[in-house]
C-alpha positions in Angstrom: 15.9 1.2 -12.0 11.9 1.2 -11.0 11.5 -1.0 -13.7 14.0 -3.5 -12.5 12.0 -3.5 -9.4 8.8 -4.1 -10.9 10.0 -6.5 -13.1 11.6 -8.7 -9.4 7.8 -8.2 -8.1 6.2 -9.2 -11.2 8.4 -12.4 -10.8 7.8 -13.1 -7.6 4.1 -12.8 -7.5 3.8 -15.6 -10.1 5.8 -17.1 -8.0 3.3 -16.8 -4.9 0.2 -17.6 -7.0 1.8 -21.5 -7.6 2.7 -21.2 -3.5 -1.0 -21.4 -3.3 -1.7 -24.7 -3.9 -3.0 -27.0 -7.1 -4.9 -25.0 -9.6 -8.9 -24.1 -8.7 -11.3 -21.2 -9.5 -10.2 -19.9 -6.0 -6.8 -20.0 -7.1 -7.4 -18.5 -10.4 -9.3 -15.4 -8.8 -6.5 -14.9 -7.1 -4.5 -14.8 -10.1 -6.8 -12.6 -11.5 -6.9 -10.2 -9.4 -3.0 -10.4 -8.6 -2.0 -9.4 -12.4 -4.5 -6.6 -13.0 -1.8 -4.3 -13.7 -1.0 -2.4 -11.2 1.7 0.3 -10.3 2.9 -2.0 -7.4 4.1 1.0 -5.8 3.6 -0.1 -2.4 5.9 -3.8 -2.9 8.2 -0.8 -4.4 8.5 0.8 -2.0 9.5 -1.6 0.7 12.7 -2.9 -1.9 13.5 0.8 -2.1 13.5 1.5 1.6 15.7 -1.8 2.2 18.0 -1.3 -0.8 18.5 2.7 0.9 19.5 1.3 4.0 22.1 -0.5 2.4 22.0 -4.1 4.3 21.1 -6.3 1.5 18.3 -7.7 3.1 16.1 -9.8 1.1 12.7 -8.1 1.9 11.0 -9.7 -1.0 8.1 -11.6 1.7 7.2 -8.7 3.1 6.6 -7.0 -0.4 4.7 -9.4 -1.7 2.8 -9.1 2.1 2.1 -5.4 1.2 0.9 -5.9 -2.3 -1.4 -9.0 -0.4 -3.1 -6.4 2.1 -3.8 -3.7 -0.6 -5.4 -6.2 -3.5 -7.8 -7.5 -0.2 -9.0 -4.3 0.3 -9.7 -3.5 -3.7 -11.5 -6.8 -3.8 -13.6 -5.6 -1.1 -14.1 -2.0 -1.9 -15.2 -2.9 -5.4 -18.3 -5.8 -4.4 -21.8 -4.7 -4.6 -22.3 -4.3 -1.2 -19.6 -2.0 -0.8 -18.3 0.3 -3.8 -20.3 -1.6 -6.3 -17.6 -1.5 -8.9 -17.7 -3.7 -11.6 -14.7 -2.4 -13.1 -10.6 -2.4 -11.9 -7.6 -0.9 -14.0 -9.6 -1.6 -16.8 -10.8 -5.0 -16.7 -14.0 -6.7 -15.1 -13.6 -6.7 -11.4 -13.2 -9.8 -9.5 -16.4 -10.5 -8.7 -17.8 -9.9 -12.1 -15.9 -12.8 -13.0 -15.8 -15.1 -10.7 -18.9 -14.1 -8.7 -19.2 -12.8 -5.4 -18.9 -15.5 -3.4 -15.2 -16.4 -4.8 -14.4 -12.8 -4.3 -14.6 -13.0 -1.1 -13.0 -16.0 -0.6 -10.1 -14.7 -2.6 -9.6 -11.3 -0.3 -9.5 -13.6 3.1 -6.7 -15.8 1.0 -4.8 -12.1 0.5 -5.2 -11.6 4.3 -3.9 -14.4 5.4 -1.2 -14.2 2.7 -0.1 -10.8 3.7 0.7 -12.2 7.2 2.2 -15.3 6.3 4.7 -13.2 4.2 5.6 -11.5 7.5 6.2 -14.7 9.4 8.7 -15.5 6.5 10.2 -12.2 6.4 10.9 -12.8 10.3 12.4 -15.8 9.8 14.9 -14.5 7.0 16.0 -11.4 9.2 16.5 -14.3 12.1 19.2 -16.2 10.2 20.6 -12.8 9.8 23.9 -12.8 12.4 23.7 -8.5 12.2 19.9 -8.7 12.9 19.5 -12.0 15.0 19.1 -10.2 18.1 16.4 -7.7 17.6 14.4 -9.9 14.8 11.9 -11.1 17.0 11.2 -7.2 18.2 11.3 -5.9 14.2 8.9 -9.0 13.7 6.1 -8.4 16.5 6.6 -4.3 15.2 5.9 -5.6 11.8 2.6 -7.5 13.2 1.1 -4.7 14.9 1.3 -2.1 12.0 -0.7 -4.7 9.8 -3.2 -5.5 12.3 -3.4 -1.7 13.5 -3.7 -0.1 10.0 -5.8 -2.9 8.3 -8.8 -3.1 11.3 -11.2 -0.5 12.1 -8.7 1.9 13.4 -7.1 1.6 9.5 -8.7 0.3 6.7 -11.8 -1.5 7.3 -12.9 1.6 9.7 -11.8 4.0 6.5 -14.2 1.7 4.1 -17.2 2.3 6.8 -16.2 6.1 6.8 -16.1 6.0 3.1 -19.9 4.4 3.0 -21.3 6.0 5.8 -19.6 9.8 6.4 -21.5 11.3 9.1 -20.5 14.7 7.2 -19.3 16.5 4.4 -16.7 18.2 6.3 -12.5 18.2 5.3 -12.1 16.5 8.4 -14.4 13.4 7.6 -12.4 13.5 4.3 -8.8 13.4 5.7 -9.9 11.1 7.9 -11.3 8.4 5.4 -8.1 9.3 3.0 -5.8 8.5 6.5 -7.2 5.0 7.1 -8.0 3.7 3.3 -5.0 4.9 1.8 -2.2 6.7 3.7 -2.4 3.4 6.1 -1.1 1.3 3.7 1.8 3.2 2.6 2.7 3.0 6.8 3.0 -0.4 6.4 5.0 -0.3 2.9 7.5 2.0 5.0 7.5 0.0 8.1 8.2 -3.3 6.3 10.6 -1.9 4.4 12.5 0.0 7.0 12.6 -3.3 9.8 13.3 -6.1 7.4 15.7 -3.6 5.7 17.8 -3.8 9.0 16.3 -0.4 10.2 16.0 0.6 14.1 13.2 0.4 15.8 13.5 3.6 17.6 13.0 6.0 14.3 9.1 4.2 13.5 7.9 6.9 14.3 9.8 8.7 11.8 9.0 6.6 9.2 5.3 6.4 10.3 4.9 9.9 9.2 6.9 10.2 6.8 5.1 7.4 4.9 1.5 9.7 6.0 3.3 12.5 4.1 3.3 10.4 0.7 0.4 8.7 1.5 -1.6 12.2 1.7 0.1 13.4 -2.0 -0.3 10.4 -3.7 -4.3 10.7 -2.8 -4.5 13.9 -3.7 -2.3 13.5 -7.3 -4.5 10.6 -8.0 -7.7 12.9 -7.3 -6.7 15.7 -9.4 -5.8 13.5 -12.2 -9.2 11.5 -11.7 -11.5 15.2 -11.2 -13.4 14.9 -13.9 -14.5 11.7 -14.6 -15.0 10.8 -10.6 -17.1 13.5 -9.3 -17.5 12.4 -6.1 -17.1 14.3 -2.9 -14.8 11.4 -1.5 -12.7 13.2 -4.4 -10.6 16.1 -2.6 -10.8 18.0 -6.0 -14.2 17.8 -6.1 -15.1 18.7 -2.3 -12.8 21.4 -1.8 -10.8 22.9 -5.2 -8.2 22.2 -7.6 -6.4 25.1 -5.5 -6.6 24.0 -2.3 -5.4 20.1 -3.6 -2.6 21.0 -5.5 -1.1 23.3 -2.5 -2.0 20.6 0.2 0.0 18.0 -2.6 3.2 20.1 -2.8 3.3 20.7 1.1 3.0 16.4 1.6 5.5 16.7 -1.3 7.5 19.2 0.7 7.0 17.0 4.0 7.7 13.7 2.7 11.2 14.7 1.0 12.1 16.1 4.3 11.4 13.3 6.2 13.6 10.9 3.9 16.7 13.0 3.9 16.4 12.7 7.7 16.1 9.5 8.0 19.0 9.2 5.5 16.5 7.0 2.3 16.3 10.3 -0.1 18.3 8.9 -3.1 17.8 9.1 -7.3 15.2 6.2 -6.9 12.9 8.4 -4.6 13.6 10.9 -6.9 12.1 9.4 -9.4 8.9 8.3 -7.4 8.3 11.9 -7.0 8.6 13.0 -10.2 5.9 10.7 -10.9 3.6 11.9 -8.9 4.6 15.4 -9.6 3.5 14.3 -13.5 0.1 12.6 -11.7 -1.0 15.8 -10.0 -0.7 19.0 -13.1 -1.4 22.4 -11.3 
């Protein structure tokens, strides 16, 4: 069943690359840096979270939003000013091929992407007669997560962190890990919940119960990644393979929790944490 969401993503992101106007290098960057392979856990994760709720919503836009926000901030992270990565899943990164200037070009086109595919998500939930009413409030909701989590009190503040730390301490740590990573899973829950026909009133709840999977899917992809990474930004490598793997089954712990009470904890989220379970070995 994760496959048949991937494959809807995969679809719909060619899709969005041809929604981008006539053919250009800028264009192709963008295509280049679209089909790197990722997991697209994050787009998953909003279909799942709609599909749980059981509405029927089409929360495609707001996927494809997510995916948008997250392959902006690889672009960035990985230029020479930054990360200085020349290498992504595998493949030349962006700038490597298309040069540096183009790169960045290409991460402003994600940005604005990722917010015109809440616009359009908006619009779909307004034609909605069930969700008419309170579309407008799910929208603005929807806006301030993305602007919140992506600016310097998200994202772009975790990528200073990251380049900067003023210390070595756990707490500098979480703190970059919150605001890179566990920010963007937020948003994947929030999408998902509000254009999945979700209430307002339980955010909240989904806020930190997207922080709870956020936190273990950091930590798996740092205990898998120990060896060859060797960085202190690596949780593994600053503080233990001990003390990882038993902060990774208390997010695991957390985050299960957090879905049965909001009622989303089905054989689909099953499966996503039995992934990571696989991604993080004791």
């Amino acid at each position: 069943m994760l496959a048949s969401y991937q494959n809807k993503i995969e679809a719909a992101i060619q899709t969005l690359i041809l929604q981008m106007g006539e053919k250009s290098r800028l264009r192709d960057a963008c295509e280049y840096a679209l089909n790197s392979g990722g997991k697209r856990l994050r787009p998953l994760l909003v279909l799942m979270i709609a599909d749980a709720l059981g509405f029927g919503l089409d929360v495609m836009a707001a996927a494809l939003s997510v995916e948008c926000f997250h392959t902006a901030s690889l672009i960035a992270d990985d230029l020479p000013c930054m990360d200085n990565d020349n290498e992504r899943r595998g493949r030349p990164s962006l700038h490597c091929v298309f040069e540096e200037s183009i790169a960045l070009l290409a991460s402003y086109t994600f940005i604005a992407s990722g917010y015109e595919g809440i616009y359009k998500n908006g619009e779909i939930l307004k034609k909605d007669s069930r969700f008419k009413e309170g579309a407008n409030e799910a929208t603005l909701a929807c806006l301030e997560i993305a602007t919140r989590c992506a600016g310097i009190k998200g994202a772009t503040g975790g990528q200073f962190l990251d380049l900067f730390p003023p210390d070595g301490k756990w707490e500098t740590l979480e703190k970059i890990i919150v605001q890179k990573t566990v920010t963007l899973f937020q948003i994947a829950f929030v999408f998902g919940w509000l254009f999945g026909g979700g209430n307002v009133t339980s955010l909240k709840q989904v806020e930190e119960t997207a922080y709870h999977l956020g936190m273990a899917f950091q930590i798996a992809d740092d205990l898998q990644d120990e060896e060859q990474d060797g960085k202190q930004s690596n949780i593994t490598c600053a503080l233990g393979r001990s003390f990882a793997f038993d902060r990774f089954q208390e997010e695991m712990g957390k985050f299960e929790t957090g879905l049965k009470n909001l009622g989303l904890w089905n054989k689909n989220f099953e499966k996503v944490a039995g992934y990571l379970y696989k991604l993080a070995p004791a």
